[in-house]
C-alpha positions in Angstrom: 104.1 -3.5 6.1 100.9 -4.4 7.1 97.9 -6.5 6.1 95.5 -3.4 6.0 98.2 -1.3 4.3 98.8 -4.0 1.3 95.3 -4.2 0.7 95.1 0.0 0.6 98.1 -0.1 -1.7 96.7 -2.9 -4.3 93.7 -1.0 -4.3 95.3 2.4 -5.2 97.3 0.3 -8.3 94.1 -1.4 -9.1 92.4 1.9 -9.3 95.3 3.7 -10.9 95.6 1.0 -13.5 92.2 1.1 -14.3 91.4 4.3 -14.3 94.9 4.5 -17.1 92.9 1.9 -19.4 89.4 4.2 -18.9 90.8 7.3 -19.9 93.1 5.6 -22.9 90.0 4.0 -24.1 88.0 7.4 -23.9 90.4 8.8 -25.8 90.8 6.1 -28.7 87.3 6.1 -28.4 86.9 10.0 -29.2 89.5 9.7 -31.7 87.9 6.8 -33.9 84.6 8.6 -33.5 85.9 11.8 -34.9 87.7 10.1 -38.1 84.4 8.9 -38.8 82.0 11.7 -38.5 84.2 13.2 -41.4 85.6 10.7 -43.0 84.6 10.4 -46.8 84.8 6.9 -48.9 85.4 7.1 -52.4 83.0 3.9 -53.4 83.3 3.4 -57.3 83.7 5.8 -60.6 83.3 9.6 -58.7 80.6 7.9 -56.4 81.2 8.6 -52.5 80.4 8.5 -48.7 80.0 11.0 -46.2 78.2 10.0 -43.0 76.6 7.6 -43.9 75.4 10.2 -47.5 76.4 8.4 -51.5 76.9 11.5 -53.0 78.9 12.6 -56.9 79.1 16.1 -56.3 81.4 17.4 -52.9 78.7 18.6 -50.1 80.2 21.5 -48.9 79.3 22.7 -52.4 75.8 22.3 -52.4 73.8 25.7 -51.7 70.4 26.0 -51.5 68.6 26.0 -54.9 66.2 28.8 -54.7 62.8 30.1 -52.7 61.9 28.6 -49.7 58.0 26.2 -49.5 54.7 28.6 -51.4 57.4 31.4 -52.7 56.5 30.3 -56.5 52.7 30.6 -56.5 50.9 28.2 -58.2 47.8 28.7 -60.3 44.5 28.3 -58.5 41.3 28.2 -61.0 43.1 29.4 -64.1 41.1 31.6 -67.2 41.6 29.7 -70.1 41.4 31.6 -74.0 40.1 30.0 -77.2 42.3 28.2 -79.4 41.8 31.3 -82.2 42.6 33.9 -79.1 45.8 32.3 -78.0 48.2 34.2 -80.8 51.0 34.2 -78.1 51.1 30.3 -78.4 52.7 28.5 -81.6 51.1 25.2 -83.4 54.1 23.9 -81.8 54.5 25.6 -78.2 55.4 22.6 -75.4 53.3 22.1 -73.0 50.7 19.1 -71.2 47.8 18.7 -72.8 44.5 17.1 -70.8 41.3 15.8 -72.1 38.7 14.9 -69.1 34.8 14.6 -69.6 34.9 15.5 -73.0 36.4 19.1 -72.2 40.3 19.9 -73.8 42.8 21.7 -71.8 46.3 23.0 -72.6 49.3 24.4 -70.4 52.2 25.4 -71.4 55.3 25.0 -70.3 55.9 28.6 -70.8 53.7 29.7 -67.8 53.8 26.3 -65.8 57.6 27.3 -66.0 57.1 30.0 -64.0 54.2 28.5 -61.5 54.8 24.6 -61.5 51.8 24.0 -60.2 48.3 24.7 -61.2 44.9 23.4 -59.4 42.3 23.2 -61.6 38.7 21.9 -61.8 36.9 20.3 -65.3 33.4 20.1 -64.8 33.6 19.9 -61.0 36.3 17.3 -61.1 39.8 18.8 -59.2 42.9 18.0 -61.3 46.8 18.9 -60.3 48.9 19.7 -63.1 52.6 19.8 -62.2 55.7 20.8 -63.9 59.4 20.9 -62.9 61.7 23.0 -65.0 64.7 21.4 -63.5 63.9 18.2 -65.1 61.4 19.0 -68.3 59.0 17.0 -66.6 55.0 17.1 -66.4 52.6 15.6 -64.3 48.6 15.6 -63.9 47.2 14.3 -60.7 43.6 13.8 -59.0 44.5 15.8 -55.8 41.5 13.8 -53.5 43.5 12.0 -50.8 41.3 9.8 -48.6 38.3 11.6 -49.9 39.6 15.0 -49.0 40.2 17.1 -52.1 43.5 18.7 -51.2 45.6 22.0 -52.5 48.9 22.2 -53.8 51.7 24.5 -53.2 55.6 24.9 -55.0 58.0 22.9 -52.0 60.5 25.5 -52.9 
């Protein structure tokens, strides 16, 4: 055999050999990948991990939890009744109260329930009420972001 013929044939095994450990390491590589990608870590007391995702509840259960951004409307410039004329509200009805500028203002959470959102002006000021029936909870906001008075819509 040959010089030129020893070299061809080292060459072949070198390429051979190498191209063996390249496709093993593609393949481990895949494989490791793919455990991953799915793999879910149980953490501590129900918590766990999914891609990277702490979650209690099993994520191929969650569904989407209602209408999509703006299909609640909110309340834009709301009519507001006396306190004598409002016989469909109890002494005890829930609901946020707001006193600005001397001038008294009550929602309820029986309409904010079905709005969540109302934008509202007292004496030229802009106020946000907000209200999430998911959680009971109410918020009032000044909705002027870097001197822009902005409206507010449901995120659905």
């Amino acid at each position: 055999m040959n010089k030129s013929s020893s070299i061809s044939i080292t060459l072949v095994l070198i390429g051979l050999i190498s191209g063996g450990v390249f496709l093993s390491y593609k393949k481990n590589f895949n494989n490791n990948n793919k455990k991953q990608a799915n793999e879910t870590t149980e953490l501590k007391e129900g918590v766990k991990i999914t891609d990277g995702v702490k979650h209690t509840a099993p994520l191929d259960e969650i569904m989407s939890g209602g209408p999509p951004k703006d299909g609640i409307p909110s309340i834009d410039n709301p009519k507001f009744v006396a306190t004598q004329e409002a016989n469909f509200l109890s002494e005890d009805t829930p609901g946020i109260a707001v006193s600005l500028k001397e001038v008294d203002r009550f929602y309820p959470y029986s309409i904010l329930v079905w709005h969540e959102i109302v934008n509202d002006k007292i004496d030229g000021d802009r106020i946000l009420v907000t209200y999430c029936p998911l959680c009971r909870s109410g918020v009032v906001y000044d909705p002027v972001v870097k001197g822009e008075e902005v409206e507010f819509g449901v995120s659905g």
